[in-house]
C-alpha positions as CSV (number, residue, x, y, z in Angstrom):
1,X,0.0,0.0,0.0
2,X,1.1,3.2,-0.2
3,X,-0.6,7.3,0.3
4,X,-1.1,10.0,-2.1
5,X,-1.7,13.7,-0.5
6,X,-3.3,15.9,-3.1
7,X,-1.9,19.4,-1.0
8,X,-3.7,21.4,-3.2
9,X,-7.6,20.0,-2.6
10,X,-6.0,18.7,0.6
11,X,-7.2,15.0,-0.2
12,X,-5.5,11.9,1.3
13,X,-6.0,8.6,-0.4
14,X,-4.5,5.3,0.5
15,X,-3.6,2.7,-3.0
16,X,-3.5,-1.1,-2.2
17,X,-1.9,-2.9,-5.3
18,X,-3.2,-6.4,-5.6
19,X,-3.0,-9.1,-8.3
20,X,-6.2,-7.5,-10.5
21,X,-4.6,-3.8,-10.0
22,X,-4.6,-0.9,-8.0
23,X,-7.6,-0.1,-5.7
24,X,-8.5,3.6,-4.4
25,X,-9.5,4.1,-0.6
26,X,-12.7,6.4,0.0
27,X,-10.8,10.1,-0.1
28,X,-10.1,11.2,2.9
29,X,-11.3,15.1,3.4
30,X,-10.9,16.0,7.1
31,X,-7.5,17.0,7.3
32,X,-5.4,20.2,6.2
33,X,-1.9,20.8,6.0
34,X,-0.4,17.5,6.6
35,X,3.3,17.5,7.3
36,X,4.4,13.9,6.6
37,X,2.3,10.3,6.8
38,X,3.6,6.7,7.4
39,X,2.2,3.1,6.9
40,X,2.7,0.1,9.1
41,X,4.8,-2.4,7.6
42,X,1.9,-4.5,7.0
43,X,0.0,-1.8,5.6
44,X,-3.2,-1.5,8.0
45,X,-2.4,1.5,9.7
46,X,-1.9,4.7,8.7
47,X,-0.9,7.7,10.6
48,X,-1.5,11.6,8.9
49,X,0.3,14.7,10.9
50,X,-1.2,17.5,11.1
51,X,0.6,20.8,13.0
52,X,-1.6,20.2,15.8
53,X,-2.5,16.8,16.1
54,X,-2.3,13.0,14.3
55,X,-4.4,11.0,13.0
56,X,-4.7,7.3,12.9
57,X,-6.6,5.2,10.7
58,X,-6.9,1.3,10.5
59,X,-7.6,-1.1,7.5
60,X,-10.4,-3.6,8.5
61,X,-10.3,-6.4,5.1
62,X,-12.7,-3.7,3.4
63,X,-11.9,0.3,4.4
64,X,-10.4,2.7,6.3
65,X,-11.7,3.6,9.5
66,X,-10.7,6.3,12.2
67,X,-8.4,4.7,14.7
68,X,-7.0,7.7,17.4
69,X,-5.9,10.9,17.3
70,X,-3.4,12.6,19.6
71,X,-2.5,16.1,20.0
72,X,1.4,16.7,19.9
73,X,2.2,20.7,19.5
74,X,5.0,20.9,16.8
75,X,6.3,24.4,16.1
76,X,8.7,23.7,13.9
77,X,8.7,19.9,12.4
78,X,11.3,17.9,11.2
79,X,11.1,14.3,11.1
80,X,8.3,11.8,12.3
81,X,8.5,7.9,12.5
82,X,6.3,4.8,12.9
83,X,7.3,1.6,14.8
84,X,6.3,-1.6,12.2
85,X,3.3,-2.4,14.0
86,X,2.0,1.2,14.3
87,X,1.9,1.5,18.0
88,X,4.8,3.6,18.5
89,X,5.3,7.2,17.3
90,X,7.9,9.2,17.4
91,X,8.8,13.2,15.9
92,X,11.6,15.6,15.9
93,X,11.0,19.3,16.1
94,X,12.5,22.2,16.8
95,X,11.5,25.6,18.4
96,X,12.6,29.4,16.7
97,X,14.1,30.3,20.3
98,X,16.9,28.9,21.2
99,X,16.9,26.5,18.4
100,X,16.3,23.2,20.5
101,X,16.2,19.7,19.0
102,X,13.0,18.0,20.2
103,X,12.2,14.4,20.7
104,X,9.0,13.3,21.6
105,X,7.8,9.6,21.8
106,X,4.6,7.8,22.1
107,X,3.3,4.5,22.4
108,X,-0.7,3.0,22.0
109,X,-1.8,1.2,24.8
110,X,-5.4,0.4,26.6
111,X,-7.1,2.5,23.5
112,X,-4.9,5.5,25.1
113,X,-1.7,7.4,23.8
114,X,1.2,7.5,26.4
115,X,4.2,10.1,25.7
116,X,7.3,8.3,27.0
117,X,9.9,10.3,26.2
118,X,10.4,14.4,26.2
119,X,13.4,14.9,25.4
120,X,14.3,19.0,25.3
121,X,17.1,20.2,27.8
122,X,19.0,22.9,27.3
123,X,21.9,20.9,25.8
124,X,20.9,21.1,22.5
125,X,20.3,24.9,22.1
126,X,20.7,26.1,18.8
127,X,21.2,22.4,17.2
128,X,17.9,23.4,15.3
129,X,16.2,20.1,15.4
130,X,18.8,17.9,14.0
131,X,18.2,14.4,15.3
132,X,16.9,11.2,14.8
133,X,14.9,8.0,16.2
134,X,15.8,4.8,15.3
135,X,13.0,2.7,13.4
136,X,12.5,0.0,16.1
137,X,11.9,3.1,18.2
138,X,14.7,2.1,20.8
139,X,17.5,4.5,20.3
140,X,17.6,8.4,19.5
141,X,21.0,10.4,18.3
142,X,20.5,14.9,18.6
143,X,23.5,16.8,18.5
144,X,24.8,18.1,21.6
145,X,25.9,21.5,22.1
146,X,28.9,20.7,24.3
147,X,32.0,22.5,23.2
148,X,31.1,26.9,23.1
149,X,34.4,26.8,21.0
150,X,33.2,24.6,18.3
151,X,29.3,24.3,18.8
152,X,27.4,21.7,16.9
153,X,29.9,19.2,16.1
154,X,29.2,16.7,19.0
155,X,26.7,13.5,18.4
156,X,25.1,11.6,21.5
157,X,23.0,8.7,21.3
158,X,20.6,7.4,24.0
159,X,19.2,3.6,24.4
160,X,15.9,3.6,25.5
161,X,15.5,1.1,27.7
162,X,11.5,0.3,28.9
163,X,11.1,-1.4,32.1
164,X,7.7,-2.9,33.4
165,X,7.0,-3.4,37.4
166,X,3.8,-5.3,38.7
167,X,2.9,-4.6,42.3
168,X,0.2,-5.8,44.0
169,X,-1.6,-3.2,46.2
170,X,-4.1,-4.3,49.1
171,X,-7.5,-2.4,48.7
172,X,-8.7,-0.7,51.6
173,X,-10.9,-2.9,53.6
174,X,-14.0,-0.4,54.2
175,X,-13.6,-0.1,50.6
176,X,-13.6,-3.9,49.8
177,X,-16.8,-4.7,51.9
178,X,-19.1,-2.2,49.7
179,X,-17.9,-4.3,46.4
180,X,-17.0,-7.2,47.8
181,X,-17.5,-9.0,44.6
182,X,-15.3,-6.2,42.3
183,X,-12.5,-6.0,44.3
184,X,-10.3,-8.3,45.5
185,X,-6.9,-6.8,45.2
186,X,-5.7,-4.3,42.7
187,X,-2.4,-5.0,40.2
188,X,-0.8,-1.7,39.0
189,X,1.3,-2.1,35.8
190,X,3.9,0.6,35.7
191,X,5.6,1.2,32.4
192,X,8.7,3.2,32.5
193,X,11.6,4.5,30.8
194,X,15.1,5.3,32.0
195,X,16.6,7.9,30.0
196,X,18.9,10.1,31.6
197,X,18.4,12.6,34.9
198,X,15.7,15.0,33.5
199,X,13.4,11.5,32.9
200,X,13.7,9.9,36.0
């Protein structure tokens, strides 16, 4: 599969080539000034940025259908990438003052888009959005404004590692007698990632 985006009537459509031809999706009207648009690798969802916010849709054997939308403010964008199975998200903007590089990340989970990374500290001022994330989504590389004496020629790349916890958390016992039944205990999944001091 692959998208066209007619700017001009500001039309997405969405080709599948099969073994009769190529076949048209319904045009999609709703959105203006996209930025860029990605498939997953097996083609059944799509994701369409906007300035303000993306959109998701998903193939179901016969159409496209409206998946998710979340609102990421870009004020300068540079880059944007989709994980292979279309969960993950990730972008690369920059800022007019002072020139940041910024890296934001997402992942879909429980119908619900979580942002886990931010990255935008000061070390990259005036690096003007130059940076990357890997495809698998694990690794990102910015330049680092270390040396005043020769700005913008260092390179850093982070690992993002994702750790899960489950604890198990007793529920209050005055609470546990009026829904005896719903509640028994309570299991919190935390999902985390470890980047470097400003994300712990």
């Amino acid at each position: 599969r692959y998208i066209k985006y007619d700017s001009s009537n500001e039309v997405v459509k969405i080709f599948t080539i099969n073994g009769v031809g190529i076949i048209a999706s319904l045009p999609i009207k709703s959105l203006s000034s996209i930025l860029d648009f990605s498939l997953s690798k097996d083609g059944t969802i799509a994701a369409l940025v906007e300035p303000g916010f993306t959109y998701i849709y998903s193939y179901d054997g016969v159409g496209w259908n409206f998946k998710s939308s979340l609102f990421v403010g870009l004020e300068t964008f540079k880059k944007f990438n989709m994980s292979d199975d279309g969960n993950t998200l990730s972008y690369v903007s920059t800022e007019s003052t002072p020139n940041r590089t910024l890296i934001y990340i997402y992942t879909y989970a429980d119908f619900t888009w979580k942002r886990i990374l931010q990255e935008n500290d000061t070390s990259t001022n005036t690096t003007r959005g130059i940076g990357d994330v890997s495809p698998n989504q694990e690794h990102f590389i910015s330049l680092f404004d270390q040396d005043p004496i020769k700005p913008n020629r260092t390179v850093r790349v982070y690992n993002i590692v994702y750790q899960e916890q489950v604890i198990v958390i007793n529920v209050d016992q005055e609470f546990s007698s009026l829904y005896p039944n719903q509640i028994k205990s309570c299991k919190v999944c935390l999902e985390m990632a470890f980047l470097d001091e400003y994300e712990r």
